[in-house]
N, C-alpha and C positions, 0 to 999 in steps of 0.2 A: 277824158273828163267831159262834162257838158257843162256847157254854159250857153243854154239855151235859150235864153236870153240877158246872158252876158253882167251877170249880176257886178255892180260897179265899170260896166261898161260905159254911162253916160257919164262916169266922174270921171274917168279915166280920159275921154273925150276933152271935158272941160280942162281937164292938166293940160292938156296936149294945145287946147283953144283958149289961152285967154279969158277972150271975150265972153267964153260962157263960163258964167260965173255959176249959176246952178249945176249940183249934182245929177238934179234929174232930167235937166234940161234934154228932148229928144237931139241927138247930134245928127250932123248934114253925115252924109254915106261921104264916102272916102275909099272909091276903087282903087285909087292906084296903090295906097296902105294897104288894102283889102290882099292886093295881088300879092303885093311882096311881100306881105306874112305868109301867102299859101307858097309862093317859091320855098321860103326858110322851112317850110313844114315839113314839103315834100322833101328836102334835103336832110331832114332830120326828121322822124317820125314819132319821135319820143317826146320835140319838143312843144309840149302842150301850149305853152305861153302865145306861142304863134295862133292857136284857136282864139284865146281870148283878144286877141289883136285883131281880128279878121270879124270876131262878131261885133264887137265896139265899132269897128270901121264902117257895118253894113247891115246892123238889126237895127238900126233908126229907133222906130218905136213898137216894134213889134211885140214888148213884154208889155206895155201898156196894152198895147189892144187886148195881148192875150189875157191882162188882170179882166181887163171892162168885161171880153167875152165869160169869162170867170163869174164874174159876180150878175151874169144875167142866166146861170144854171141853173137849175133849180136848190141845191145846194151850195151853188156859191158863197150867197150872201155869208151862210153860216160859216164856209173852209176859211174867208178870209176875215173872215171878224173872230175867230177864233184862233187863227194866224200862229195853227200849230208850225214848230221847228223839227223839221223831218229828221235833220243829224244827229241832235243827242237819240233820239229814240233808234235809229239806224245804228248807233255804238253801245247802246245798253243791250248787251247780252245775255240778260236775263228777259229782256223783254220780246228780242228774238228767239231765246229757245223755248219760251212758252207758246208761239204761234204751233197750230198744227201742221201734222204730217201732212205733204200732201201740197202746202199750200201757197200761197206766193212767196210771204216771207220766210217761210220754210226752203222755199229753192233759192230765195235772196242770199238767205243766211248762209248756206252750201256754196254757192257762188262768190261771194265776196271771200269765204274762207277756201277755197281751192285757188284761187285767183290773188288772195295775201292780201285784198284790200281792204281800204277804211273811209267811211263818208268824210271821218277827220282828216285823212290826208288831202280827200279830194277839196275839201271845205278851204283848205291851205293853201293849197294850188290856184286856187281861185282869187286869192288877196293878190295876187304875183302884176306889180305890173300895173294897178289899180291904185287910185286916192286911197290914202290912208284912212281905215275906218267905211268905206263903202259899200264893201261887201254886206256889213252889219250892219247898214243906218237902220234908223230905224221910220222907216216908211214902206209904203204897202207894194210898194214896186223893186224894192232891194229885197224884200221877201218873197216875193214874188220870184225872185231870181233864181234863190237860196233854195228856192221849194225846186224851182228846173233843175238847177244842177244836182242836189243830193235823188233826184227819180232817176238820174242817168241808169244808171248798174240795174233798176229796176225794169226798166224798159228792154234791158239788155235781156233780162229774165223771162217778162211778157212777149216780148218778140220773139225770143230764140237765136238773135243774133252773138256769136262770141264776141270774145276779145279779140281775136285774129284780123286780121288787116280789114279781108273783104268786112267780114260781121261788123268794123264798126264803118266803113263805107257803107254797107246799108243802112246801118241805123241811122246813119247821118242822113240819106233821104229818107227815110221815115221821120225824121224828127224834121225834115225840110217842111213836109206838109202840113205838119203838130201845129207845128210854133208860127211856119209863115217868116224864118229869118232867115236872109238875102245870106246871110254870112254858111248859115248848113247847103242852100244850095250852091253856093262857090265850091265849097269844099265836095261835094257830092260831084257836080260836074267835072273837076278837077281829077277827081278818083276815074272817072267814065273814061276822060280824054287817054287818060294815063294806061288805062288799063289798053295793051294793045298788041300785036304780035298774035302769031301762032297759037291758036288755042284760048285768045282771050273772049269771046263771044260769052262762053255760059257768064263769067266773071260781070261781065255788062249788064246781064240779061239777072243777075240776083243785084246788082244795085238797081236798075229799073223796076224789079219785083219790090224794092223796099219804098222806091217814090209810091209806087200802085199802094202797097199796103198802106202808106201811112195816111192817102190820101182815103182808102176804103172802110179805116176801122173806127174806133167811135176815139172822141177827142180825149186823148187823157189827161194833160193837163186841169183838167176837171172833177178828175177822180178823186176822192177821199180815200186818202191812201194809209191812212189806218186802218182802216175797212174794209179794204183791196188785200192788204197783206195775209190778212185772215183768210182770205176766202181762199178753193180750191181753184188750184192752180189751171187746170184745164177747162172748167167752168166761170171762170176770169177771162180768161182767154175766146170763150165762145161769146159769152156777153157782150166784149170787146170788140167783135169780129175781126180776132185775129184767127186768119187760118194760116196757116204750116209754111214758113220760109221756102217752096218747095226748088227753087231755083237756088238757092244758098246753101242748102240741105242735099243736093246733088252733087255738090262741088265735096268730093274727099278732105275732111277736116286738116290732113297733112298739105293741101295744098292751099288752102285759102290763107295763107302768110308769106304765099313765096313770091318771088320779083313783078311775075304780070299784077299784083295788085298790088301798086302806087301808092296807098291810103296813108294817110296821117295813121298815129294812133290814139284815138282819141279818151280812151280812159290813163287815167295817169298810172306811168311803170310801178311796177309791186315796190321796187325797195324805195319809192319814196310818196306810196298809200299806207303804209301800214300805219296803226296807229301807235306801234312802239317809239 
């Protein structure tokens, strides 16, 4: 799952603190929580809850920046005063099977349905853990959140990175660069150290390829993503300057799951995205 910037992450903080009484109040960074949620991670790789723990502990204010940087785009202003809800349009499937062939939401739609997921289950996931009701306040920075985490899968499609251990260890340094949160690169460098033995070099060498990309291609966090969805998929992609995983893309899709890659998993398991 992403939580990219950790939507009810600063409430969750405040539960944890007392003292802070605001929801939205930036929280101090907190490594050593930080750590021992990525130990639980790596020990279980399914258990997503430990992401939301680790970026609560370590994205400070990094979705604030990323709103300000937002609303200084030249379409900012508009994405967030218009302050569309990416989810229900990600589960109306009528509204995905009308996108063309061809085209982002087109390969969205294909991905999430070979893959058995749902922005609802991920949306759910994301309450785990969190003040009651945070997720959905209603302020420009919990939407803000809501917007990060429902583009995960979509990033996953832009990118080319899978579900498979490594693919979401790079995305995790690609979205380290995105977003600018202490909490992806923990978990990125965590996947590096891990990755080790005999044969691990290429495995390194495509999450390093995903720090480079995220830091080379154009910010998406900023994209209108109703707009994006539409458009063709490999001319998205060049606009974007994303070019080709070519280091991740070398590695035999049957082995980028296997032991030398340590990663969390970070989209949530099929039987508990669906949206059944």
């Amino acid at each position: 799952m992403t939580v990219a910037q950790a939507p009810g992450a600063a409430a969750t903080a405040a539960k944890a603190n007392p003292r802070r009484q605001s929801a939205m109040a930036t929280p101090r960074r907190d490594f050593g929580r930080a750590l021992r949620a990525l130990l639980a991670l790596f020990r279980d790789k399914e258990d997503t809850q430990q992401v939301v723990e680790i970026m609560s502990a370590l994205n400070g204010n990094a979705g604030r920046k990323a709103y300000t940087r937002l609303l200084a785009t030249p379409e900012g202003g508009r994405i967030a005063y218009e302050r569309v809800e990416l989810a229900p349009k990600l589960m109306d499937a009528a509204w995905l099977g009308g996108l063309p062939a061809g085209s982002v939401g087109a390969a969205y739609r294909d991905f999430v349905r070979s893959e058995n997921l749902s922005a609802d289950g991920l949306a759910e996931e994301s309450r785990k853990g969190v003040a009651e009701g945070a997720v959905e306040a209603p302020h420009p920075y919990a939407w803000f959140g809501r917007r990060m985490r429902d583009t995960h899968d979509i990033w996953h499609v832009l990118t080319g990175y899978g579900r498979d251990a490594l693919g979401e260890a790079c995305l995790v340094a690609f979205s380290y660069q995105q977003t600018k949160g202490l909490g992806w690169a923990l978990i990125a460098f965590g996947a590096l150290t891990r990755a080790r033995g005999r044969g691990a070099k290429p495995y390194r060498a495509a999450i390093r390829e995903g720090f480079r990309r995220g830091r080379a291609s154009a910010w998406l966090p900023g994209e209108d993503y109703e707009r994006l969805l539409s458009e063709p998929l490999d001319a998205a992609r060049r606009r974007l300057g994303l070019a080709p995983p070519i280091a991740y893309e070398a590695i035999p899709p049957e082995l980028r799951d296997g032991e030398r890659v340590a990663s969390p998993r970070l989209t949530v398991p099929a039987s508990r995205r669906t949206g059944a």
